[in-house]
C-alpha positions as CSV (number, residue, x, y, z in Angstrom):
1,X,-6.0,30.6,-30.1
2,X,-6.5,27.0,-29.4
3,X,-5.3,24.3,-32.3
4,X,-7.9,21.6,-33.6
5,X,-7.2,18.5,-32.7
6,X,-7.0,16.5,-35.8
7,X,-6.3,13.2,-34.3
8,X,-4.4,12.4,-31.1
9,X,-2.5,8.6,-30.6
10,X,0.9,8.3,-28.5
11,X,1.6,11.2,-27.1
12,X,5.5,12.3,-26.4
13,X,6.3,14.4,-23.1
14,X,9.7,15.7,-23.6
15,X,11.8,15.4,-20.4
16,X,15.3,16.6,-18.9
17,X,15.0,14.8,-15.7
18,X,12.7,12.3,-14.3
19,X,12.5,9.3,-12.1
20,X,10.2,7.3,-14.5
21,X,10.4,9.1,-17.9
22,X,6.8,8.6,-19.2
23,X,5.9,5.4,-21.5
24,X,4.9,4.7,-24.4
25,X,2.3,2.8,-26.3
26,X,2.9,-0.8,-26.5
27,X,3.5,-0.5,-30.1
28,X,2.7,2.6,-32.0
29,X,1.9,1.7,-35.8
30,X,1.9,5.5,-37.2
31,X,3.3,7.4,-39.9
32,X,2.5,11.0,-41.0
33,X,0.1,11.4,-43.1
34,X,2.3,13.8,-45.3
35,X,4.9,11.5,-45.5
36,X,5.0,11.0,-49.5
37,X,4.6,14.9,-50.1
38,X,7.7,16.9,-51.1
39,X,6.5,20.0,-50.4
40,X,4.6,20.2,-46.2
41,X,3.3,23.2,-44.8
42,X,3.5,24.1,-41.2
43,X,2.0,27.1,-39.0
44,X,3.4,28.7,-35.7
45,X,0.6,30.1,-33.7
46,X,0.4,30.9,-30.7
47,X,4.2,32.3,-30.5
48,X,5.6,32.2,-26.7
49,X,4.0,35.2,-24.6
50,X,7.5,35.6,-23.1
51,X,8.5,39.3,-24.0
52,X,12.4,38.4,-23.7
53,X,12.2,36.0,-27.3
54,X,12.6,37.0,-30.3
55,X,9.6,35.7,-33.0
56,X,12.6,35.9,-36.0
57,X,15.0,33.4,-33.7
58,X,11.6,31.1,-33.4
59,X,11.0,30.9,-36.6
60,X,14.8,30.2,-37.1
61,X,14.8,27.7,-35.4
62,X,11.4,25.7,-36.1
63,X,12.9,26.1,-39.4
64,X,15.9,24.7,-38.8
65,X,14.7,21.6,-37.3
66,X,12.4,20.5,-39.9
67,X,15.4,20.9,-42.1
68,X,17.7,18.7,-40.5
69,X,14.5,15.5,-40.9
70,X,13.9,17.3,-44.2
71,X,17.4,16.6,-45.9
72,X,17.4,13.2,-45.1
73,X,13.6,13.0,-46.4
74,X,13.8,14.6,-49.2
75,X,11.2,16.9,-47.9
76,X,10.8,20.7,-47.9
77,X,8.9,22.5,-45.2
78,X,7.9,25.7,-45.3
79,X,6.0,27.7,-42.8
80,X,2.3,29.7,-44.0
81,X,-0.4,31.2,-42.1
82,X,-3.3,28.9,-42.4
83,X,-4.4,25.7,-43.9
84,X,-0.8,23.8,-43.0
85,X,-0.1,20.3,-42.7
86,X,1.7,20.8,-39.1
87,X,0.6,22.9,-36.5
88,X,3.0,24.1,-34.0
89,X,2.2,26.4,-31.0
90,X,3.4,27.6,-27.7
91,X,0.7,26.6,-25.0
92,X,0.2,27.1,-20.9
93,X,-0.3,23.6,-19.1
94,X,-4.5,24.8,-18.8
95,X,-4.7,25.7,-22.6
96,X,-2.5,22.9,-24.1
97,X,-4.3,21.1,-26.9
98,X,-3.8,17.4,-25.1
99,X,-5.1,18.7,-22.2
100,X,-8.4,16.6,-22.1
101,X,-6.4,13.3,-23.0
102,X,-4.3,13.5,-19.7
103,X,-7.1,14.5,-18.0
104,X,-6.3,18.0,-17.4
105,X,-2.6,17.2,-16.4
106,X,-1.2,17.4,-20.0
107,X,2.3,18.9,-19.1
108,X,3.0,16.4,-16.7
109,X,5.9,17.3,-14.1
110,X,8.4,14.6,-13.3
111,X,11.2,15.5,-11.7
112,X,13.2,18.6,-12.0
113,X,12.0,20.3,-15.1
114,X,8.7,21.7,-16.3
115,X,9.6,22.2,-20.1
116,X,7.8,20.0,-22.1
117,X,7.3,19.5,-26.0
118,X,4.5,17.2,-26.8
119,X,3.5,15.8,-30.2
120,X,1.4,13.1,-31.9
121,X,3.6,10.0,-33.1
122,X,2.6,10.3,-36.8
123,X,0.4,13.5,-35.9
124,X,-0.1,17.1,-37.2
125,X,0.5,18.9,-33.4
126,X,3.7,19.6,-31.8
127,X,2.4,22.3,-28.6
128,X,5.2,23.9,-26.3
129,X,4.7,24.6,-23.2
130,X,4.6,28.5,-22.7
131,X,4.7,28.6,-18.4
132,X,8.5,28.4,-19.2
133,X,10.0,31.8,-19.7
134,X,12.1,31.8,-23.0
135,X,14.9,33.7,-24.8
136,X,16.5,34.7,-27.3
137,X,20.3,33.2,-26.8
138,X,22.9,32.8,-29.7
139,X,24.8,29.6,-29.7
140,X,28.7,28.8,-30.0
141,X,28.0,27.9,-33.8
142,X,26.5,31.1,-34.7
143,X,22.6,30.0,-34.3
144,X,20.2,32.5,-32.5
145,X,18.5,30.0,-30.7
146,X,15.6,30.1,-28.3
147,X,16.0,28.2,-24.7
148,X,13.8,28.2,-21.8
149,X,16.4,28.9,-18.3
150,X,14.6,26.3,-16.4
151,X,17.7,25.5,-13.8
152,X,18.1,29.4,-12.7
153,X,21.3,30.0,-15.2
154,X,21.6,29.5,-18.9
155,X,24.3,26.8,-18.7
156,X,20.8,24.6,-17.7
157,X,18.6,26.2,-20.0
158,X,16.4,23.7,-22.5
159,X,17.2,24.8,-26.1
160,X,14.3,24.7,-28.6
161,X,16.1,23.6,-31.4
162,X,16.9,20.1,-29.7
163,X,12.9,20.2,-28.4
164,X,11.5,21.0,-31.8
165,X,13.6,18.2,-33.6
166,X,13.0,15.8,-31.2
167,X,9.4,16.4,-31.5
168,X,8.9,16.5,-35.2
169,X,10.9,13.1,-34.8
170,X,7.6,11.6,-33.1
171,X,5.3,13.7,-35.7
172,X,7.0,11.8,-38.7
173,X,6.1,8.5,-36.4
174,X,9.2,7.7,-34.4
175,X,9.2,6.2,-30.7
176,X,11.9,7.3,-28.5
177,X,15.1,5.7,-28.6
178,X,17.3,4.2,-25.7
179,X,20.7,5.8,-26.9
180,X,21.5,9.6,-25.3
181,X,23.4,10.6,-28.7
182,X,20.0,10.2,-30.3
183,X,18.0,13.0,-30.8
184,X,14.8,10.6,-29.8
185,X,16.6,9.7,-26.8
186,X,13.6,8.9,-24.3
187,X,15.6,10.3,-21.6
188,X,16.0,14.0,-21.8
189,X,17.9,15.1,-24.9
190,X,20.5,17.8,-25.2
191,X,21.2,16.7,-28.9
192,X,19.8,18.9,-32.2
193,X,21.7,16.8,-34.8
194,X,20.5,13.7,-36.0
195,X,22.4,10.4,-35.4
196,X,22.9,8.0,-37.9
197,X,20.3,6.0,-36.2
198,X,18.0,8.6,-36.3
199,X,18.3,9.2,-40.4
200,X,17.8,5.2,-40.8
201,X,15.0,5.5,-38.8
202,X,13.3,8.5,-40.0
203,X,13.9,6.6,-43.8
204,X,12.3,3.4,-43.3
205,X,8.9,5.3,-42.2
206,X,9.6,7.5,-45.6
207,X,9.5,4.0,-47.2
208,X,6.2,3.0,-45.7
209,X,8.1,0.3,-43.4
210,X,6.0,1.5,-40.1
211,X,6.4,-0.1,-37.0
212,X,9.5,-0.3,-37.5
213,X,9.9,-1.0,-33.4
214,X,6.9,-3.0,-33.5
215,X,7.3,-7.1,-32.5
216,X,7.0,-8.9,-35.2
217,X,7.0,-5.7,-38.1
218,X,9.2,-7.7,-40.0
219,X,7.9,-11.3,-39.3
220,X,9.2,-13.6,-36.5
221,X,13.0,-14.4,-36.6
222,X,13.8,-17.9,-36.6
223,X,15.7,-19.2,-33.9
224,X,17.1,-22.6,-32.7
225,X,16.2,-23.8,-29.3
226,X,18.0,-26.8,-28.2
227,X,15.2,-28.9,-25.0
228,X,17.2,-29.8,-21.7
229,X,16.5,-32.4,-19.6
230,X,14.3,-32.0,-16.3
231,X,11.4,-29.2,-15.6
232,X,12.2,-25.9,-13.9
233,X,9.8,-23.0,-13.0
234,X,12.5,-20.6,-13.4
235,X,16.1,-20.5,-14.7
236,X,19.3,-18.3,-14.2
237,X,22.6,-18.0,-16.3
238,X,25.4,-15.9,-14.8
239,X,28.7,-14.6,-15.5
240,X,30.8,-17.9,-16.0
241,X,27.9,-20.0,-17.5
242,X,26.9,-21.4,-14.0
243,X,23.1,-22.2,-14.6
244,X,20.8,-22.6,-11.6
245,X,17.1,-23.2,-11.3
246,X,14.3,-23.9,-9.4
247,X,11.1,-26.1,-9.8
248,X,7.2,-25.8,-8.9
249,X,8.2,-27.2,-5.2
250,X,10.5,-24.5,-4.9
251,X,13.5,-27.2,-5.3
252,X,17.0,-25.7,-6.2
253,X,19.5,-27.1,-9.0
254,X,22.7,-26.7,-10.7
255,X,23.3,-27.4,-14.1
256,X,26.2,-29.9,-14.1
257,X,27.0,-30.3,-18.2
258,X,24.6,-32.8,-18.4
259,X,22.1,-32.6,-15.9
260,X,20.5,-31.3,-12.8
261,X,22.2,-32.1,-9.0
262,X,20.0,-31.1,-6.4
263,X,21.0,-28.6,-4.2
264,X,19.8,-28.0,-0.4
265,X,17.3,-25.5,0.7
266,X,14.0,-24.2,-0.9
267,X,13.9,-21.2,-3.0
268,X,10.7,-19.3,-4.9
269,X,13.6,-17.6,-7.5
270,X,17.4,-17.7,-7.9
271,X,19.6,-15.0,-9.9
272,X,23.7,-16.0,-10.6
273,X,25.7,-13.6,-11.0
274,X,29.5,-14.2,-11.4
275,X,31.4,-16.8,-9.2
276,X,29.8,-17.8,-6.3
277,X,27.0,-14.8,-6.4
278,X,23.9,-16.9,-6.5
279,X,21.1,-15.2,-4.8
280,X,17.8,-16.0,-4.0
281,X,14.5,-15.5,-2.3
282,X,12.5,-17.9,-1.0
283,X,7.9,-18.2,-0.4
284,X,8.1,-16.0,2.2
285,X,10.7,-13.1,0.4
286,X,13.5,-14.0,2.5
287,X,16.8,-13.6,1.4
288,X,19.3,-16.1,0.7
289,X,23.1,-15.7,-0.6
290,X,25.3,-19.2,-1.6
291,X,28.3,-19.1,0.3
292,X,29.7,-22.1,-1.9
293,X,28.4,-25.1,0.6
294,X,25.0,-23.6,1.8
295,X,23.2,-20.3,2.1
296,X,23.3,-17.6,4.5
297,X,20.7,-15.5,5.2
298,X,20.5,-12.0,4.1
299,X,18.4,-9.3,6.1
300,X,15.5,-7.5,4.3
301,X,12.1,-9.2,2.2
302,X,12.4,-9.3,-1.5
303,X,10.0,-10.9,-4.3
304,X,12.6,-11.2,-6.8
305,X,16.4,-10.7,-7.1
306,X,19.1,-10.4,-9.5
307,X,22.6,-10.5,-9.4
308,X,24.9,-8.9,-11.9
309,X,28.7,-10.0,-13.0
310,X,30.2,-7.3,-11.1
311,X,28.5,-8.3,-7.7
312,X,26.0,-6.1,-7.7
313,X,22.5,-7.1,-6.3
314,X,19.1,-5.7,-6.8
315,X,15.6,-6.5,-6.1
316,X,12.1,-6.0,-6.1
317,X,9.8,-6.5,-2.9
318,X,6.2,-7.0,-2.6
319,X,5.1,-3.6,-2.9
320,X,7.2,-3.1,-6.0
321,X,9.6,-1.2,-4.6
322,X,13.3,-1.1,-5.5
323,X,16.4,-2.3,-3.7
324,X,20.1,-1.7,-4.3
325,X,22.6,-4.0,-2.1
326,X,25.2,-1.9,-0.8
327,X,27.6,-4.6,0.5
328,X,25.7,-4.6,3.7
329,X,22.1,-3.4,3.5
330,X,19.5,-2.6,1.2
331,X,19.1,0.6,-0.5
332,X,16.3,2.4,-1.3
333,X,15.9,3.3,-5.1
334,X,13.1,5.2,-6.3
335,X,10.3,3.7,-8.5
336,X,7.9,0.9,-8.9
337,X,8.8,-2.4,-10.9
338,X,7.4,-5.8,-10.3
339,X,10.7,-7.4,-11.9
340,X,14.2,-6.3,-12.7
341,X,17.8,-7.9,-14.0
342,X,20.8,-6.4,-13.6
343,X,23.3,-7.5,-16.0
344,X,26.0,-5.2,-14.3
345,X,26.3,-1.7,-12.4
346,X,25.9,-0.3,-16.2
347,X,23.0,-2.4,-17.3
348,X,20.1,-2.5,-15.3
349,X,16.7,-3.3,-16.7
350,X,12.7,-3.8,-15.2
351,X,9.3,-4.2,-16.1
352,X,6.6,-2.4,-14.0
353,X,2.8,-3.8,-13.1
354,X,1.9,-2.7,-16.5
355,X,4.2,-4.3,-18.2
356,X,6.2,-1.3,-19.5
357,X,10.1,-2.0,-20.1
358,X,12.6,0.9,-18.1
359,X,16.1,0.7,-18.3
360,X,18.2,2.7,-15.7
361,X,20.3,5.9,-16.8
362,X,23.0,5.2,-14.4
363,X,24.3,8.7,-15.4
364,X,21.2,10.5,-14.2
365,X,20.3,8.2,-11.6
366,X,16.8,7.2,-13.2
367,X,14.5,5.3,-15.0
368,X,13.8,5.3,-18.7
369,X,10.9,3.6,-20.4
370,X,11.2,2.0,-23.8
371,X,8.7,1.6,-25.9
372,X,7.7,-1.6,-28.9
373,X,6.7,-3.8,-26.5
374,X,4.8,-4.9,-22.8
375,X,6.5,-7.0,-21.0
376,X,6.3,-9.7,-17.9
377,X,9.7,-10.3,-17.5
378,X,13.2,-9.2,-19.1
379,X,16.9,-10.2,-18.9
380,X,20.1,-8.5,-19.7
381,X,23.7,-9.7,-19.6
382,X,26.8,-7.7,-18.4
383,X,27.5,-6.0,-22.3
384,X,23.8,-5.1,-22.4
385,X,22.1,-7.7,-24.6
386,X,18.5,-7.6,-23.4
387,X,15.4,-10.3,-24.0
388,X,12.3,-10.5,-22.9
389,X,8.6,-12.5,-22.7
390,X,5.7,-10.9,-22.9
391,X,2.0,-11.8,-21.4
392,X,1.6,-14.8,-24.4
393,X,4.6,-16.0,-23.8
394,X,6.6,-14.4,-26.9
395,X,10.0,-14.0,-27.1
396,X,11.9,-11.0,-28.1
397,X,15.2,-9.5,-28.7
398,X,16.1,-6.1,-28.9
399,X,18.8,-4.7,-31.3
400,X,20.1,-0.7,-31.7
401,X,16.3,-0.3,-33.6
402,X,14.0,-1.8,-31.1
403,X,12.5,-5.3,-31.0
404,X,12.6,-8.3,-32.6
405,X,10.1,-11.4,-32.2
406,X,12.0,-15.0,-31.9
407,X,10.2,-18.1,-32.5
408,X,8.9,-20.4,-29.6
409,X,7.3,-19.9,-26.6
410,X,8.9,-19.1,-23.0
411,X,7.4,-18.3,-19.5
412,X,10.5,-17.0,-18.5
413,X,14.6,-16.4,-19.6
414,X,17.8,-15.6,-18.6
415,X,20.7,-14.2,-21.0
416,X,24.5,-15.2,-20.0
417,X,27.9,-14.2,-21.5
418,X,27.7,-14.2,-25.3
419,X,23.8,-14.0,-26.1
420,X,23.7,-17.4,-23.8
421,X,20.0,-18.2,-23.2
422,X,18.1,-20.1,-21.0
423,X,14.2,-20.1,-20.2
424,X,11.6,-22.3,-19.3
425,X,8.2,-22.6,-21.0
426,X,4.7,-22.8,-19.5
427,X,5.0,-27.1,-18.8
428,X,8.3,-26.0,-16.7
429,X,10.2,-27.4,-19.9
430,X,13.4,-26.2,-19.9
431,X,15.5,-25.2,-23.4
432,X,18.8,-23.3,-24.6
433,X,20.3,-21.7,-27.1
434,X,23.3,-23.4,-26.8
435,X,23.5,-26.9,-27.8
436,X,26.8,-27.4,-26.7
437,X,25.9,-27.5,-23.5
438,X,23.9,-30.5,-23.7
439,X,26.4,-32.8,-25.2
């Protein structure tokens, strides 16, 4: 028995391990259309064909997942046989109800695991994928859960209680979120109880606040940028507040307190990192490191470059493809992103040719989209304080519950040590956040 697709928008593909986890819509603008109800109905069928589950622990722990949303809610759910508001099921890849929207690929496999969970962000279907061979396993806490041994071994097994939660999560209209102790962690999530950030989230779409990770939801924060002299294309901060920039000719400078000296040589983009770590790349993708007097040349081609507080180096090259500095040479890294900033060994960000944001899980060794916005460029500093611009030239912060719109208009920034920013605007004019600096 297939499930009628009511409506379909963002759709979430639960993953344990992927090089690119899958991204989302720009900005999602959805909330369930039971949200005011007290009382929400929700039907299982198809159960798993699997002949090792038990239906009972299924129905356990569905149940137990829209409890844990429900409690915070306000909301009971309670499972019928027809007419519900939710319908849940346990799908193959060829008769998954999202099937035609991915164009036949709907459980899309990315890496090491196939288990998927997919649902509508403010939707009525949540469909399983049933290709995965699940049991009946009881838990250290008592539960009779249901996990799917996708790793050989039950120590690896995906447990349906963390899926099902996660995925009601995107039915009540939440995007993923970039914090692993999250039960909408983008990223694979192991977690079944909800994070504090998950109940304030899951609240202010109960209070008709949607888009709550959308730019702009709650109107443009105000913010005070302070014009410095001269005209840059592009602009770097790093560690110790050493600025650097280059103009339309490619010229180099360095910020002196209260104006530009003109350094030798010709570079297309510049990155400073801490000390003397200024990097660049020059028209034809050359590579270029300061050595405090001049520049040496660095083997490999790049596009863009960044350089972190901790001396670590990445880049991007004309093909999109990603480059690690390994004190010698140029590591491969797998993925595509037409820009990335590395803020240090722990905070590593990128946008890809489409704009979406990924941040690397330097745990897992991959790449994590983040949903709210699309992007053209982004910056993060060495604690993890990220900015970016996006294809009009908006500015945005991002804070623990997703993105925030800043007033003016920037073609490009660069954030320092303590939220220090820098950017240039579209007539190369160049501002800050700190007005200090231009005393």
């Amino acid at each position: 028995m297939k499930l009628k697709i009511l409506f379909v928008s963002t759709i979430c593909c639960f993953l344990l391990c992927a090089p690119f986890s899958q991204a989302q819509d720009s900005c999602p603008d959805k909330r369930a259309p039971w949200i005011n109800k007290t009382e929400v109905t929700y039907k299982i069928d198809p159960m798993p064909t699997s002949d090792l589950v038990n239906e009972a622990a299924i129905r356990s722990a569905i149940q137990r997942s829209f409890d844990r949303w429900g409690s915070v809610l306000g909301i009971t759910f309670t499972r019928v046989n027809s007419n519900a508001d939710i319908n849940l099921g346990f799908f193959s890849r060829e008769e998954s109800p999202f099937s035609e929207e991915f164009d036949g690929n709907a459980w899309e496999h990315l890496g090491g695991s196939n288990t998927r969970g997919r649902a509508e962000v403010g939707g009525r279907i949540i469909a399983f994928d049933d290709d995965e061979v699940w049991k009946t396993q009881r838990l250290s806490n008592g539960f009779e859960t249901v996990v799917a041994d996708v790793f050989g071994g039950i120590a690896g097994a995906v447990n349906l209680d963390a899926v099902a939660t996660h995925e009601i999560g995107h039915t009540l209209g939440l995007q993923h979120s970039p914090h692993s102790e999250d039960v909408m962690y983008g990223g694979g999530v192991e977690a079944y109880e909800l994070s504090n950030t998950d109940m304030s989230r899951a609240i202010r779409v109960k209070e008709n606040r949607t888009g709550w990770n959308c730019p702009g939801a709650w109107g443009v924060e105000s913010f005070n940028w302070n014009k410095a002299p001269g005209l840059l294309r592009q602009v770097s901060i790093g560690d110790d507040e050493k600025v650097w920039g280059v103009n339309a000719e490619d010229a180099i400078y360095r910020w002196n307190g209260s104006g530009w000296d003109k350094i030798n040589g010709r570079l297309k983009h510049i990155s400073v990192g801490a000390g003397r770590s200024v990097w660049g790349v020059n028209a034809e993708d050359a590579i270029y490191r300061w050595n405090g007097s001049g520049w040496d040349k660095v083997n490999g081609r790049l596009k863009q470059i960044s350089a972190g507080s901790d001396q670590s180096v990445w880049g991007v090259n004309a093909e999109d493809a990603i480059y690690r500095w390994n004190g010698s040479g140029w590591d491969n890294i797998s993925g595509r992103l037409k820009q990335i900033s590395v803020g240090s060994r722990k905070h590593i960000w990128g946008v890809n040719a489409e704009g979406v944001i990924y941040y690397r899980d330097v745990d897992e060794n991959r790449w994590v989209s983040i949903s709210g916005i699309r992007a053209k460029y982004v910056s993060v500093n060495d604690s993890g304080k990220v900015w970016a611009v996006d294809s009009n030239d908006k500015i945005y912060r991002r804070d623990d519950e997703g993105w925030i719109q800043v007033s003016g208009s920037l073609t490009q920034l660069s954030v320092g040590p303590d939220n220090e920013i820098w950017g240039v605007n579209s007539s190369d004019e160049i501002y800050t956040s700190n007005a200090r600096r231009l005393k």
